[in-house]
N, C-alpha and C positions, 0 to 999 in steps of 0.2 A: 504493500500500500504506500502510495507515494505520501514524502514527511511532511505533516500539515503546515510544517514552516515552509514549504517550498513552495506553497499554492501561490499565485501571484495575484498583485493587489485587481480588486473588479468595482465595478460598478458599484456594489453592494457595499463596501467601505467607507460610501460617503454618506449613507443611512445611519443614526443613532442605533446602536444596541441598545435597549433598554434593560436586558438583563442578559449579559456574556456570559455566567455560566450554564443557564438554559440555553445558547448556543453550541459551547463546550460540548456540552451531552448530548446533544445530535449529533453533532461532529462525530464524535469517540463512536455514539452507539454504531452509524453507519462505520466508522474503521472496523469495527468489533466485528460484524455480518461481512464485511468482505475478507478479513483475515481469516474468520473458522469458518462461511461457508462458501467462500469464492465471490469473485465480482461480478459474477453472471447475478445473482442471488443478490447483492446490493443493489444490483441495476435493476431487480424485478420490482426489488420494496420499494425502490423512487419513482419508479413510473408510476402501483399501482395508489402512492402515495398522492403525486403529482392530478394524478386522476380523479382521487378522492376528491382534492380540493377543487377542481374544475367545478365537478360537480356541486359540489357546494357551496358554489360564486365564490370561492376565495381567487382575487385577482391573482392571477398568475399565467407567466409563458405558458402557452399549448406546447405538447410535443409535438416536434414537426415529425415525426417519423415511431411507428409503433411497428411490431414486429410480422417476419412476412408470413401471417395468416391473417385467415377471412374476421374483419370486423365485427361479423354478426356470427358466433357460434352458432352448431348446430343445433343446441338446445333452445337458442335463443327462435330460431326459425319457425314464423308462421305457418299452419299448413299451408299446402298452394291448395286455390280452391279449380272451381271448375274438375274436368273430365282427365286426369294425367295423361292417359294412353291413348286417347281419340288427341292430344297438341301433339303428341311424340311422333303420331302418325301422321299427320299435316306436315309437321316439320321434316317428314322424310321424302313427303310426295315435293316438298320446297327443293331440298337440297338436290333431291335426284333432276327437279329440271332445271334450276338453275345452272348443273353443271352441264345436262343433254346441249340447251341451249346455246352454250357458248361454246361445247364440243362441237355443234353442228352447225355453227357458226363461221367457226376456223379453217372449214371445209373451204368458205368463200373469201379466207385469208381476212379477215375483217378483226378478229381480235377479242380479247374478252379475259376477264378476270375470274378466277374459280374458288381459287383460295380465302380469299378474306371473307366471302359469306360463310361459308363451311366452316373457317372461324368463331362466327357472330354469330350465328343461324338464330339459339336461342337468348342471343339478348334481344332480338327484333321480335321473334315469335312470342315470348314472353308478355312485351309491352303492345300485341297487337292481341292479343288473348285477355288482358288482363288492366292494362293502363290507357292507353295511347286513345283519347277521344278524337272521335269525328267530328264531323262541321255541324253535325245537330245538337251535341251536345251543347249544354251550356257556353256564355259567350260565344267564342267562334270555334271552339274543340282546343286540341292542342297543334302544335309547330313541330313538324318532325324535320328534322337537320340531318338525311340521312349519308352514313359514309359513301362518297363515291364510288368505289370499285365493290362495295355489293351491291349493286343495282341489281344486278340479273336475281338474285334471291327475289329483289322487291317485284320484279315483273314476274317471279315463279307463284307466287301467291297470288297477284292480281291476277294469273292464269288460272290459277284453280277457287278464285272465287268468282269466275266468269267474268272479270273485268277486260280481260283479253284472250284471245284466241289463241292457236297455234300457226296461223299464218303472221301474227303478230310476231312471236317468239320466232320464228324462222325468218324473220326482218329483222332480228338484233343487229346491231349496227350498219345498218343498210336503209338512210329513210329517205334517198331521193327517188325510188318511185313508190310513195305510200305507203300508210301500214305501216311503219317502221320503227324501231325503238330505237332512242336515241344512250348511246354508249353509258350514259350516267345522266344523272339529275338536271335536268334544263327541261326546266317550265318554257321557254318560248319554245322545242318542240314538241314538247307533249306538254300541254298548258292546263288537261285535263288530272293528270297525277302531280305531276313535280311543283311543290310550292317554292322549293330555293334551293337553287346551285349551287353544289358544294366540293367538288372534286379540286377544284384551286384552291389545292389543299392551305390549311390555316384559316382561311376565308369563310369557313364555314364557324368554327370557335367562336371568331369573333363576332359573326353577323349573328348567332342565338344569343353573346350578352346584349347586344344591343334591342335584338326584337324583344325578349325578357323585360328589359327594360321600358322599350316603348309600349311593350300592353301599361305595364303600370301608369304611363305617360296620360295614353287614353281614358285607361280608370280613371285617372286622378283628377284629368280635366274633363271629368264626364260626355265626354266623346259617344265613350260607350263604353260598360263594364266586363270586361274582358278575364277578370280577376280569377274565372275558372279557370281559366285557360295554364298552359303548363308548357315550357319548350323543353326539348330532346335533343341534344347535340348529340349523336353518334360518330366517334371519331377515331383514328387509330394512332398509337402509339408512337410508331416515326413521325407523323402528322404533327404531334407535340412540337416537335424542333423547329416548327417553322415560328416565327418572330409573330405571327399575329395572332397566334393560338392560344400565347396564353398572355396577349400586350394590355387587354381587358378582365382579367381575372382579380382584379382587386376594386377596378368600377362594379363588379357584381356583387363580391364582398359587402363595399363599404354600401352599395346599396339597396342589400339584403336583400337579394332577391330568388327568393327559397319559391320562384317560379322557374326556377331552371335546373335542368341536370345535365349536364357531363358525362355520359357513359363513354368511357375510355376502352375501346379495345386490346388490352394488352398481350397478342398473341408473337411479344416479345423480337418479334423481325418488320424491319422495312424492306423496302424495293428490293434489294441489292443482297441484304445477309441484316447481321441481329441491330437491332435499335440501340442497345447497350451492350456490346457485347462482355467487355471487363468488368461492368457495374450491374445496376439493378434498374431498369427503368420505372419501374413500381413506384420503388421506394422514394425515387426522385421524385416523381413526378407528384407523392403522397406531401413532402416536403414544400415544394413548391405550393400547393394547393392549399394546404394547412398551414402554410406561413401567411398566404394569402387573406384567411377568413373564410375557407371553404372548409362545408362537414364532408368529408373523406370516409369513403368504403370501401375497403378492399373487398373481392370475393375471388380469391383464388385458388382455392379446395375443394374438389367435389368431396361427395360422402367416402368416396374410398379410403380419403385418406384420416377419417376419424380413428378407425382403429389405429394408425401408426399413434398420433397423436394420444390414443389414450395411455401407449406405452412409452411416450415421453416422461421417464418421471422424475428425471434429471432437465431436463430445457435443452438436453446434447441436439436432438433434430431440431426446435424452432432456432439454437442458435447457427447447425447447419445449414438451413433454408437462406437464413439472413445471408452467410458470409459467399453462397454459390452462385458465381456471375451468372447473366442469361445465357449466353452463348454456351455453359455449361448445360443449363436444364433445356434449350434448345438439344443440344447434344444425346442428355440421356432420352429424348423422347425417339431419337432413333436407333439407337443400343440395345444391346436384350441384357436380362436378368443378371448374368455374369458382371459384366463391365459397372451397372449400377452398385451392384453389393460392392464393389472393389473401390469404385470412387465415388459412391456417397457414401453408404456405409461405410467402411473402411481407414474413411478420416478419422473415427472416433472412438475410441472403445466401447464405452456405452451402445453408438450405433450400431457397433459390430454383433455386440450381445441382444439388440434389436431385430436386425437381420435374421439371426439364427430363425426366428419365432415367426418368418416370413414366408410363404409359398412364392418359387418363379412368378406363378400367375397374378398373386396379389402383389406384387412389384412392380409389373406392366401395367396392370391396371390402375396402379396409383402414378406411376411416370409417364405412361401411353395417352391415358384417356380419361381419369378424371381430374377436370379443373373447372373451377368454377360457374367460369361462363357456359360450361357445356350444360349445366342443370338446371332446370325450371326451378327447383327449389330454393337453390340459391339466386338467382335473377330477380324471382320474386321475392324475397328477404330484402332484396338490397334495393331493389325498385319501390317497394313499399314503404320501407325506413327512409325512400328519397324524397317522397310525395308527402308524407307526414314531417318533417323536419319541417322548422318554421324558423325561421330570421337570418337565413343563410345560404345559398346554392350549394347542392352537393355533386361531386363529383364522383360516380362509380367505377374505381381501377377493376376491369373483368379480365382475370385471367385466363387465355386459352391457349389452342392448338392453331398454328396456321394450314388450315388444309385437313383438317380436322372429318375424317369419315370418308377422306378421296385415298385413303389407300396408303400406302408403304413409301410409295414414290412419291406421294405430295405433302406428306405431314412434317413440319418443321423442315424443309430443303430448302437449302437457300437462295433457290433459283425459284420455289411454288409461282410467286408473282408473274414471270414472264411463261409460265406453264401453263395453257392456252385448250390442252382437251386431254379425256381420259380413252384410253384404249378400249376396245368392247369388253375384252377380259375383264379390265380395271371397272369396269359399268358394272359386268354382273357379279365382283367382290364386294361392290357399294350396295348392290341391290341384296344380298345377302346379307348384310351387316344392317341393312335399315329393312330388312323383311318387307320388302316391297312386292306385290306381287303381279311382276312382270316374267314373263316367258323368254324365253331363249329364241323362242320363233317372232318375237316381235321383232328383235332384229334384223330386218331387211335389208340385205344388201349391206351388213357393215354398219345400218345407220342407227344410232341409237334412239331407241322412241319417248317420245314424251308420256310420263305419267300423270293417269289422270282417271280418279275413285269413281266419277259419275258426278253430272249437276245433282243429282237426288241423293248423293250417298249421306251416308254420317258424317263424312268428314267434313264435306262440302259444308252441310246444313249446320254442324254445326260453329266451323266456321262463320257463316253467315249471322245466325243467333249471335256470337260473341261483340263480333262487328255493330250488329244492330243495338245490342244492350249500351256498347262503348258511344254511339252517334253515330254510326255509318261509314263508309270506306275510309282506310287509311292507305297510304298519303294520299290525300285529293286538293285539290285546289280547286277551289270555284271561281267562275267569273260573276258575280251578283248582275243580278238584272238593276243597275242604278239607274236613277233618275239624274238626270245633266245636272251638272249644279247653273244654277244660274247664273248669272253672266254680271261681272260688279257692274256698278251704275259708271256710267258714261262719263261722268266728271271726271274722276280720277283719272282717265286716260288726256279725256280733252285738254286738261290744265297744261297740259306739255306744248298744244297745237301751240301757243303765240309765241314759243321761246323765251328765253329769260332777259331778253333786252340789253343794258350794259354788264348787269353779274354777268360773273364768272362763274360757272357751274359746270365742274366734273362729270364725268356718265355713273361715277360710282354713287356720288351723292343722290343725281338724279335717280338712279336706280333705286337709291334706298329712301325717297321721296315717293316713289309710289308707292313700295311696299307700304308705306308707312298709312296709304291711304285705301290699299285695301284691307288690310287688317282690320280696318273701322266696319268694313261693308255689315249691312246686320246677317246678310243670310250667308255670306263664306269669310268671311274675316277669321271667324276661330277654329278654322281649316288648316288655315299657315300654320305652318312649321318652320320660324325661324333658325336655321343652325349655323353655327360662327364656329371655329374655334379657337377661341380667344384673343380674337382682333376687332371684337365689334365695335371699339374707337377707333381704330384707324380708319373703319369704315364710314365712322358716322352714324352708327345702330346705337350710341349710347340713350340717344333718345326714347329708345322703345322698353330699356329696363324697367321704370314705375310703370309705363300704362299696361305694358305686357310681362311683365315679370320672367324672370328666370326660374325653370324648371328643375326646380329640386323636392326630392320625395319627404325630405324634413324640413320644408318649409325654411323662415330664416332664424335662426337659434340665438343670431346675434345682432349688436347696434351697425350698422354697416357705419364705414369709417364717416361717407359722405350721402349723412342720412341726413343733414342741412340740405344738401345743395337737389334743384330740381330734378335731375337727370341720375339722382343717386340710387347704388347697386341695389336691384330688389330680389330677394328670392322669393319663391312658393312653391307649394304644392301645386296648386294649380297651373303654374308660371307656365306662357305657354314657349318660351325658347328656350333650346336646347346650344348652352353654351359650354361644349365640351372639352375646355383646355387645351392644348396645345398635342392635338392627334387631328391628324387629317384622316387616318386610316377611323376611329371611332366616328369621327363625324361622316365620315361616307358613309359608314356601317346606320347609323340614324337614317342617312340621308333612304338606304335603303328598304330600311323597316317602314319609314314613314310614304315612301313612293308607292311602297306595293300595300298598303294598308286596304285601297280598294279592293282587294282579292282576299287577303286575309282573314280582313275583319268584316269585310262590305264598309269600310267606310271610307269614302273619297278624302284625301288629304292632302293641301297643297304644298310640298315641301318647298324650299329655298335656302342652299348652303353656298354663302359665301366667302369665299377664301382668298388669299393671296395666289393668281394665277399660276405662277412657280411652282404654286406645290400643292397643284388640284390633279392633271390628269397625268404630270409626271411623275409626282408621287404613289400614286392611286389607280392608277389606271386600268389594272388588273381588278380593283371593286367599280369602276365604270362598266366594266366589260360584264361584271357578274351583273351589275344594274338591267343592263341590257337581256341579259337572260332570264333574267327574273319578272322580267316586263314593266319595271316599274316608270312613274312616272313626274316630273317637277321640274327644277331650274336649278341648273347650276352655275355660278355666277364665279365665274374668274377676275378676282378687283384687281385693281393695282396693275392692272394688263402692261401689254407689249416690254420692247427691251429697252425703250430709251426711257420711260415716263418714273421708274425710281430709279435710277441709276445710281443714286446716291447708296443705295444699297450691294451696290455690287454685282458679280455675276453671277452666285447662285441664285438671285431674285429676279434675274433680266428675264422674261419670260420671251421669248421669240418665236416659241413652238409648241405650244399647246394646242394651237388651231391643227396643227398638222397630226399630234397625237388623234383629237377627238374627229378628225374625218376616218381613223379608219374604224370606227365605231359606228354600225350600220344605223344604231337606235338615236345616234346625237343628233341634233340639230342646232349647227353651229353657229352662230352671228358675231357679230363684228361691231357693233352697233357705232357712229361718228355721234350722234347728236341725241338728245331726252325723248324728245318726240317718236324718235324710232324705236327708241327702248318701249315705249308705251303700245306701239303698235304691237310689236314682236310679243311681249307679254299678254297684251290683250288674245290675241291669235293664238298664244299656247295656250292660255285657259279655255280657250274655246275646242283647240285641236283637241285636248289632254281629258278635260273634264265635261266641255260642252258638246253640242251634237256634234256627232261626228259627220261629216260627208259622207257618199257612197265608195265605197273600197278604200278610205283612210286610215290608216292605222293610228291607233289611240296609244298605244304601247311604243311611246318615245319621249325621250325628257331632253331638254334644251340647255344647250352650255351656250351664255353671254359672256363676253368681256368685255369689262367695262376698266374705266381707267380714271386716273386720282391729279389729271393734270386739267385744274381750271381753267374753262373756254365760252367766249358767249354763245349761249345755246339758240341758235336759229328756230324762225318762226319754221311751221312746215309748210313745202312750197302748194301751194293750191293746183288743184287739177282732179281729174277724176283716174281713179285706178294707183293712188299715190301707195295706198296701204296693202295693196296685192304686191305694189312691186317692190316695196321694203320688205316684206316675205319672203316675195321670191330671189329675193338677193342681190338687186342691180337697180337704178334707177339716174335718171341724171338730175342731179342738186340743181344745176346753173347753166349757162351756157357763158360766152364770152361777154356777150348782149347783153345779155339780164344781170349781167354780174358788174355791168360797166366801166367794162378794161377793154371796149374793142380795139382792136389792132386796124390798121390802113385797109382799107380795101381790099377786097382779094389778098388778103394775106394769107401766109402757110396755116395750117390748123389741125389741130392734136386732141386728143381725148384722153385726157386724166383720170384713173380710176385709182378711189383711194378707200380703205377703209379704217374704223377706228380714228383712234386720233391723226393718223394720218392725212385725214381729208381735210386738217386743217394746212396741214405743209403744200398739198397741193392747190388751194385758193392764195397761198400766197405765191407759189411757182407761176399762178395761172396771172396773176398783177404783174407777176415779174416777165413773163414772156411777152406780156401786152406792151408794157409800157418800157421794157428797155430793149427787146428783140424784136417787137413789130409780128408777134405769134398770138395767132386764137389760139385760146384752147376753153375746152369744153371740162367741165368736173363732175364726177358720177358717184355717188356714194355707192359701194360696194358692201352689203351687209352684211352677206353670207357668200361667202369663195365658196364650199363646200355643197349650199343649197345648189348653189349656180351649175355644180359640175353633178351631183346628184341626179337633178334634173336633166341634164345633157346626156347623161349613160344611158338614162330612162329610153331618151329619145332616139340613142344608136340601138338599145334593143328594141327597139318598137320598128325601127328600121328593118332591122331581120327578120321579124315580123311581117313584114310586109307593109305596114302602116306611114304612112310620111307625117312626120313629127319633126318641127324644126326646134333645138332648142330653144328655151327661152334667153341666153344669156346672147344667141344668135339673133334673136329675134330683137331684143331692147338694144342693140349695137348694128340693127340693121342701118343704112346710108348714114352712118356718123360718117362722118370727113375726115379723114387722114389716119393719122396711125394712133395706136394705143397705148398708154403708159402706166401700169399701174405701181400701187405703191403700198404699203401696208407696215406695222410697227413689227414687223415679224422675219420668218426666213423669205425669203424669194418663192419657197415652193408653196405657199399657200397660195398666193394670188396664181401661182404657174398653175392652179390645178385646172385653170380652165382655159389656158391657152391652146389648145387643140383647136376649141369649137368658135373661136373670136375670128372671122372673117378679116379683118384686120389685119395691117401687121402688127406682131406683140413684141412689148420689151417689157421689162420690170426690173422693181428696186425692190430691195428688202434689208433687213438685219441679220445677216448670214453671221455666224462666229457666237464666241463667247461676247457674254456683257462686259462691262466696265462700269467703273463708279466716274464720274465728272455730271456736269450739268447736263441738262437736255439737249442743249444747246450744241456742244461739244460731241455729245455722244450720236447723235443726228448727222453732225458734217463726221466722225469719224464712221458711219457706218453707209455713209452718203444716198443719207433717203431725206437730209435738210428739203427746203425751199428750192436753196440753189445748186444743190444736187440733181433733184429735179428738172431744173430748168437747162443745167448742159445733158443730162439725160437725153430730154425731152429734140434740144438741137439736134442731137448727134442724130435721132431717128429722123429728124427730116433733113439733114444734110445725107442721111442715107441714099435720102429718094429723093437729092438733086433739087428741094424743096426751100432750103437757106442755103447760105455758102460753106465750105467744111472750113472756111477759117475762124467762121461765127462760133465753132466749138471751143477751139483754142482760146480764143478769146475772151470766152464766157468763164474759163477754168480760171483764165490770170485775172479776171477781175474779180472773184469772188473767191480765192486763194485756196483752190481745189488744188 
C-alpha cells in the first residue's frame, strides 16, 4: 500500500477538516482492507460506498467507469412481456431476408451490408415489439435515428408486414427504374419510411440531440405537445469516433432530456478491423457519457454467462473481463474451447480452478453467442430502465457479435463489412440455426428464396397487433395533409419598394428588418424559428431578445447583467430563438429539426439561421446535404457575405465561395441579393414556394441560402414595370440602362452590359459613370440575383431540348438584343457568375475574387482582387477593344491612370 505521506497535495486540502482524526480512521481503515484483503476488495468497498452516497444525494463525483458487466442484473430483470417465441420467430424470418436480399442483390454487383443487422437484429426487434410508437400514438409517436448499414433488416420486416413486396426487395439498391430501395435511410427516396438520414455517419448522434431537444422547444412554446414522444438514436461503435457524435452530448445532459436514448451498438469492430483494439471501447465510451451527465447501461451478458458469474467468488473473472482488450474477445469469438481455457482462463489461478467446473460447450456458448444485445430479455431491461429514467438521457452500450447467426465465416472477421453475400450452403446452416422452415428445393437455380410465414400467419398477425397496440408502422414518415399557411400581410414586404433614401442600409440589416416584421404577423409570426449562433449582435438581432426571448428550458435563473438597458438579454421557456453558442454544426442540427417539423410533427415551421457566410456551407455542408434529404424546409442566411466586405477579419472569414458550395446542392436555392427590396421579394416567394400553395409540378421540399452583406449602401427605390418580381426570382433582370441612369455616353457610342450581383452591383454603377463620363462607353447594369437559378433553369431547358421540346432559356431570353458584350462581376470566385456562360449569346468575360482573403480595407482589397470600379472599367475596355469597338491603347491607358 502506497505510504500515506507520499499521497500528493489535491484539491481537497484547501477544504477545512473539521475533525482529522475521523479522517485518520478512514484512511487507516481503507489501508487495513487493502493490506489483509487485496486492493481489488478496497476498490469494491469504495465504489459500493461511492454508490451508496449517490444515492443518497450526498454530492459527490459519479464514477465514470463501473465494471465490465451488465448494469441491470439478472435478478434485477423484468419479465419480457408479450409472446417470446412467436419475436424469436419474426426475428429469424428478418435476419434470413435481410441477408437473401442483399445476397441476391450482389448478383447485380450493387452492394449491401449483412453484418451489422445480424449484429443488432434484437435491439431493433425488441423496441419494435415492445417500445418504438407510431404516428398514432400520442403527440407524433417517437423519432427512430436508424443505423445506416442495417437498412436491409429495416426493409426485411417492412416485407413481412406487407409494407413491401418482393419485387421491392429484388430492387435493393437499384431505384432508377422504380420500385427500388434506396441503399440506407433517405427520406427524399423513399419519403414514405425514412424520417432522417443517417448513414453520414456522426450526423445522425447529433441530429437526435437536437430533435430531442426541439420536441421540448414545441412543448414549451405550445406549438404542440409532443412530450410523449421519445427519440432513438441507433448507432454503432466506430460511428463514436466521429467528432459530431458525441460534440452535443452534454447540451442533452445539461438539458435533461431523458427524451432520448442512445443505443450504442457495441459489436466491438469498425469498417476495417476492431474499434478499440488495445482498449475497451465500452468502457470509454461509459466514461465519456457518465462524465457527460448521461445515465449509462451497459448490457453485455447474455444469461449464459450467469453461471460463470455465480462462480466468481473471488472478483478473478469481473477483474479479467475488465483488463481483456477487444481485439482479444473479438479473437476468442473465433477460437474453440482449447485456446479460451488457455488464455482467459489460464491468466488466473482462480480462473483456472473455474474452468475445470466448465463443459467445451458451455464455453462456446458463453464466448460464441451469448451477449447481450443478442437477448430480448436483456434489450428489454435496459430499454425499459431507459424510458422510465427521468432528468437525464440515457445511453445503452449493447454488446454483441458482428455477423452474429451468418455463420463461421462472418462472425467477428475483420473483413464481415465488405462481405456482400452468403453461399447456398452458408443459407441452409443459417436456416438451420434459426429453424426456418424453408426447403432445399426452394433453391432455384442457386438463388436463395425469400422467407415469408403467410399475410395470415401468426407471425404476421401478430406482428401486426404489436405494431397497432405501439400506433402503427415503424419507421414511417408522413407527409400531413397541411393547410398553406397564409401569406404575411403585404406591408412588410412593400416597406422595402421606396428604398431607404440617403441611409445607409446593409442587406444584412435589411434582412433582419423584415424578419423583425414578420415575427409580429398574428397568424405565422410564432412559426419563426430564429437561430444565431452567437453573433446575433453582429447581426443586428439584439433587438429581438425582450420581444422574442431566448429559448431556454429553465427559463432565466438570473439578473441579466443589462436588465436596465432596452434590448437586454432575455431568456424563457417559452423564448422563441434558438441561440446556440458558438456551433455551427448544433445550429444546423436545429436548423434541421425545425425545417422538417412539417412531417414530423405536422406542424409547419419557419426556420431562419443566420451565420457568418465563412462558416455556413463550408463548414457544414455535409448537414446541408443531409437537409436536403430529409426534405426539409427555410432560409439560410449567409451574413457578412463575399471576400472583400470584412476583410478586416482576415482570410478565414473572406467568404468567396459559398455560392459555389450550395449550387451543387440540388435542394438550394441560391441568391445573391444587391439591394432590401429584393431580399423582400425573394423571401416573400419562398414562403409562398415553401409553405404556401404550391404550383403544378413544384417542388415544396427546398430551402433557400441568401447572402447578404454588413457593408452600408443606399438602398434603391424598386425600379417600376411589370414582371419586376418574376424576374428577381428568376435570377437576372436589368437595374438601369445608360439613359435612365444618366451617364449617357456620345452618340453611337461602344456599349456593354454589366452584370453584377450582391454588393457588387454597386462597383459596377460606379464602372458604369466611369465608362460614360471618362471613356465615352454605355453601359447597361443588370442585377444578377441568382447565378445558380439562372443556370438551373438553363439545364432544364437543354433537357427539354432532348426532349424534343424548344425551351429557350430564361437567362437567354432576359439578355436577348442587349448590345454589345457582357461583363459580369460578383464578391466571389469567377466560377459563380461562369456558371452560366454557356447559355449568354453574348460575348462573356468576368471578374471575381479568385485566391485566399486578406485583411486591409475594402477599398484595397477590391483593387487587389481587381473586381474595384476601375477594374471594371479596363475590364470592360479590353472586351470592346476586342471587337475593334474602342482603341486597344484606350486599355493601357485606363490601367496608368487609375494605377492598375
Amino acid at each position: 500500500m502506497t505510504d500515506p505521506k507520499a499521497i500528493q497535495p489535491s484539491a481537497l486540502d484547501q477544504l477545512p477538516d473539521r475533525d482529522p482524526e475521523e479522517t485518520a480512521e478512514w484512511q487507516a481503515s481503507l489501508d487495513a482492507v487493502a493490506r489483509e484483503a487485496g486492493p481489488h476488495r478496497a476498490a469494491y468497498l469504495m465504489r459500493r460506498t461511492l454508490e451508496r452516497a449517490e444515492a443518497g444525494g450526498v454530492a459527490l463525483p459519479k464514477l465514470l467507469e463501473t465494471d465490465y458487466v451488465n448494469t441491470i442484473p439478472t435478478s434485477a430483470e423484468p419479465g419480457l412481456p408479450g409472446d417470446p417465441e412467436m419475436e424469436a420467430r419474426i426475428t429469424a424470418w428478418n435476419r434470413w431476408n435481410a441477408a437473401a436480399m442483399v445476397t441476391r442483390g450482389a448478383k447485380h454487383g450493387v452492394g449491401g451490408h449483412i453484418a451489422t443487422f445480424a449484429s443488432a437484429a434484437w435491439l431493433y426487434e425488441t423496441g419494435f415489439n415492445h417500445f418504438f410508437k407510431g404516428k398514432e400514438a400520442d403527440g407524433s409517436g417517437d423519432q427512430l435515428y436508424i443505423q445506416g448499414h442495417a437498412s436491409p433488416g429495416i426493409y426485411a420486416r417492412a416485407f413481412l408486414d406487407g409494407r413491401l413486396d418482393e419485387v421491392h426487395l429484388d430492387n435493393f439498391r437499384q431505384e432508377a427504374g422504380g420500385n427500388g430501395l434506396p441503399s440506407y435511410p433517405h427520406p427524399r427516396r423513399l419519403p414514405w419510411l425514412w424520417e432522417f438520414p443517417t448513414v453520414s455517419m456522426g450526423l445522425g448522434p447529433l441530429s437526435a440531440i437536437y430533435q430531442a431537444r426541439f420536441n421540448r422547444y414545441l412543448t414549451n412554446r405550445s406549438i404542440k405537445d409532443v412530450s410523449a414522444s421519445h427519440v432513438w438514436a441507433f448507432l454503432g461503435d466506430g460511428e463514436m469516433d466521429e467528432p459530431e457524435s458525441t460534440a452535443a452530448i452534454a447540451l442533452a445532459a445539461r438539458e435533461e432530456l431523458d427524451n432520448l436514448t442512445f443505443v450504442i451498438n457495441c459489436n466491438l469492430q469498425r469498417l476495417d478491423g476492431p474499434v478499440r483494439a488495445n482498449f475497451k471501447i465500452v468502457q470509454e465510451l461509459e466514461a465519456q457519457f457518465r462524465g457527460a451527465g448521461w445515465n449509462v447501461i451497459k448490457t453485455l451478458w447474455g444469461t449464459a454467462w450467469d453461471e460463470l458469474f455465480q462462480l466468481d467468488t473471488t472478483g478473478a473473472l469481473v477483474r479479467r473481463l475488465r483488463e481483456v482488450p477487444d481485439a482479444q474477445i473479438q479473437t476468442y469469438q473465433t477460437r474453440g474451447a482449447a485456446y479460451i481455457r488457455e488464455d482467459f482462463f489460464g491468466k488466473d489461478p482462480a480462473l483456472a480452478e473455474m474452468a475445470k467446473l466448465l463443459s467445451d460447450d458451455k464455453i462456446l456458448e458463453c464466448f460464441h453467442l451469448s451477449r447481450g444485445g443478442h437477448e430480448a430479455r436483456k434489450v428489454y431491461a435496459a430499454y425499459k430502465a431507459a424510458v422510465e429514467h427521468k432528468g437525464a438521457p440515457t445511453v445503452i452500450l449493447a454488446q454483441t457479435v458482428k455477423g452474429h447467426t451468418l455463420g463461421e465465416g462472418f462472425a467477428s472477421k475483420n473483413a464481415n463489412h465488405q462481405m456482400k453475400k452468403l453461399s447456398v450452403d452458408e443459407f441452409k446452416t443459417m436456416r438451420d440455426l434459426l429453424e426456418l422452415p424453408i426447403k432445399d428445393s426452394d433453391f432455384t437455380d442457386g438463388v436463395v428464396p425469400y422467407g415469408h410465414p403467410g399475410a395470415d400467419s401468426p407471425e404476421v398477425r401478430y406482428l401486426q397487433e404489436r405494431r397497432a397496440a405501439l400506433g402503427g408502422p415503424a419507421p414511417a414518415r408522413r407527409t400531413h395533409a397541411l393547410a398553406p399557411l397564409p401569406a404575411p400581410a403585404e406591408k412588410a414586404f412593400a416597406s422595402f419598394d421606396k428604398g431607404s433614401g440617403s441611409q445607409n442600409v446593409a442587406t444584412t440589416m435589411a434582412f433582419v428588418r423584415l424578419v423583425k416584421d414578420l415575427v409580429r404577423d398574428k397568424e405565422t409570426g410564432r412559426r419563426w424559428v430564429p437561430i444565431v449562433p452567437d453573433e446575433a449582435r453582429t447581426f443586428g438581432m439584439e433587438s429581438l431578445f425582450p420581444s422574442l426571448g431566448i429559448y431556454s428550458p429553465k427559463g432565466q435563473t438570473y439578473e441579466p447583467v443589462d436588465r436596465d438597458q432596452l434590448m437586454y438579454y432575455k431568456e424563457a421557456k417559452n423564448g422563441q430563438i434558438l441561440n446556440e453558442g458558438i456551433t455551427e454544426a448544433g445550429s444546423m442540427a436545429d436548423f434541421i429539426a425545425a425545417s422538417t417539423a412539417y412531417a414530423t410533427h405536422g406542424e409547419a415551421m419557419i426556420p431562419f439561421y443566420i451565420f457568418y457566410s465563412m462558416f455556413g456551407w463550408q463548414r457544414t455542408a455535409d448537414q446541408m446535404w443531409q437537409l436536403g434529404d430529409q426534405l426539409g424546409r427555410g432560409f439560410l442566411v449567409g451574413a457578412t457575405a463575399g471576400r472583400t466586405t470584412l476583410t478586416g477579419e482576415g482570410l478565414q472569414h473572406a467568404d468567396g465561395h459559398s455560392p459555389v458550395i450550395a449550387a451543387t446542392n440540388p435542394a438550394a436555392l441560391t441568391y445573391d441579393p444587391a439591394f432590401a427590396y429584393e431580399i423582400a421579394v425573394i423571401v416573400r416567394e419562398g414562403l409562398r414556394r415553401m409553405y404556401g400553395e404550391a404550383k403544378p409540378g413544384e417542388d415544396q421540399n427546398v430551402f433557400y441560402y441568401l447572402t447578404v452583406y454588413n457593408e452600408p449602401m443606399p438602398q434603391p427605390a424598386k425600379p417600376a414595370g411589370l414582371g419586376i418580381d418574376e424576374a428577381i426570382v428568376k435570377g437576372l433582370y436589368r437595374f438601369n440602362t445608360a439613359e435612365s441612369a444618366g451617364v449617357t455616353a456620345p452618340a453611337n457610342a461602344p456599349r456593354i452590359q454589366l452584370l453584377g450581383s450582391g454588393t457588387a452591383i454597386h462597383w459596377a454603377l460606379e464602372a458604369q459613370r466611369l465608362l460614360a463620363e471618362e471613356w465615352g462607353v454605355s453601359a447597361d447594369v443588370w442585377s444578377a440575383t441568382s447565378w445558380s437559378e439562372l443556370r438551373r433553369d438553363a439545364l432544364e431547358a437543354d433537357a427539354a431540348l432532348l426532349r424534343g421540346e424548344e425551351r429557350v432559356p430564361y437567362v437567354r431570353q432576359a439578355l436577348h438584343g442587349a448590345e454589345g458584350p457582357v461583363l459580369a462581376v460578383s464578391d466571389y470566385m469567377r466560377q459563380v457568375p461562369d456558371q452560366i456562360a454557356q447559355w449568354v449569346e453574348q460575348d462573356w468575360s468576368s471578374l471575381g475574387a479568385d485566391g485566399f482573403g486578406l485583411s486591409d480595407t475594402r477599398e484595397a482589397a477590391r483593387r487587389h482582387f481587381g473586381v474595384d470600379a476601375q477594374s471594371i472599367v479596363v475590364a470592360a475596355l479590353a472586351q470592346l477593344a476586342a471587337r475593334g469597338e474602342v482603341k486597344a491603347a484606350s486599355v493601357k491607358e485606363a490601367r496608368e491612370k487609375y494605377g492598375l
